[in-house]
C-alpha positions as MATLAB code, in Angstrom:
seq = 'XXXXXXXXXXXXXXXXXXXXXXXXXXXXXXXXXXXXXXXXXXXXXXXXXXXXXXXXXXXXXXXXXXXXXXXXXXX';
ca = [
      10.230   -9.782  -11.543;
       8.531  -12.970  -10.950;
      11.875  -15.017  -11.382;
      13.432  -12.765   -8.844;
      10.649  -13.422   -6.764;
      10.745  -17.500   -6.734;
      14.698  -17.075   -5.983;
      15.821  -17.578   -2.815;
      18.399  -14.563   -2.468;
      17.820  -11.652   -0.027;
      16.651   -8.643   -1.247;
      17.860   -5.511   -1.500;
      16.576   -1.909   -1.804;
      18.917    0.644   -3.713;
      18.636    3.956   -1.248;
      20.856    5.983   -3.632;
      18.799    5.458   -6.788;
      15.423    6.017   -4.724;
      16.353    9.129   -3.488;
      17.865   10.360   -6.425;
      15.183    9.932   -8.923;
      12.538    8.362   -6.982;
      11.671   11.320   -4.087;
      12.163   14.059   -6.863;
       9.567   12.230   -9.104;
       6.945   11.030   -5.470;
       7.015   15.319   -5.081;
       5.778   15.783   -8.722;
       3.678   13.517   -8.142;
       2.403   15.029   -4.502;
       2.448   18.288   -5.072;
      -0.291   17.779   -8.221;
      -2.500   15.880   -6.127;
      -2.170   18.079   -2.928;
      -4.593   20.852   -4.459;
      -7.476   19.023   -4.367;
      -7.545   17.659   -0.855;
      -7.935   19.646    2.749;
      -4.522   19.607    3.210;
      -3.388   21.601    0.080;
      -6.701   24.097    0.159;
      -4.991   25.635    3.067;
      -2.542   27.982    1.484;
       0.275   25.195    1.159;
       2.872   26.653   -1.037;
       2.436   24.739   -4.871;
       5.035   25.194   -7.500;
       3.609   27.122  -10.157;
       4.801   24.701  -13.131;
       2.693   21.980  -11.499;
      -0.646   23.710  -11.458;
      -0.545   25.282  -14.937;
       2.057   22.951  -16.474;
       0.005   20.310  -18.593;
      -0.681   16.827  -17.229;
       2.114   15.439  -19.024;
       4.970   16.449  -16.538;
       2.562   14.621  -13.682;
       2.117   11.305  -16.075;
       5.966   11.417  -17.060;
       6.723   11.954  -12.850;
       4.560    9.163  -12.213;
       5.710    6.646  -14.432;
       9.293    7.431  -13.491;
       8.694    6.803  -10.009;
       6.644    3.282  -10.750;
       9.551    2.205  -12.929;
      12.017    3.090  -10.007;
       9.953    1.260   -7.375;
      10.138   -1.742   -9.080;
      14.377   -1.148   -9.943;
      14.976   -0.413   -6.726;
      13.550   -3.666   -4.998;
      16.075   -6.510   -6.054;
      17.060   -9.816   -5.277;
];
């Protein structure tokens, strides 16, 4: 990443790829969070498999989507 960065190329952002598997994974993501704020204490509609699934589909969601955020930027 850092030798993309000291290149002087233009970058590009891969819209197909982030919406693909990026949004999908950001919603995972969201949706486990959303419970414990305001927001998702006001009857907002929560997949079930999120709030009893284990925390391992939220850590697999979330590195998924850090990994694509970084693909998705290139140079």
């Amino acid at each position: 990443m850092i030798i993309e960065i000291i290149e002087k190329n233009p970058w590009t952002f891969d819209w197909i790829k982030f919406a693909v598997v990026g949004l999908p994974s950001f919603y995972i993501v969201i949706m486990s969070i959303l419970p414990y704020t305001p927001l998702g204490q006001e009857g907002m509609l929560i997949p079930e498999i999120i709030l009893i699934g284990s925390p391992t589909i939220t850590t697999i969601a979330g590195i998924i989507f850090g990994y694509v955020v970084l693909d998705v930027l290139k140079k």
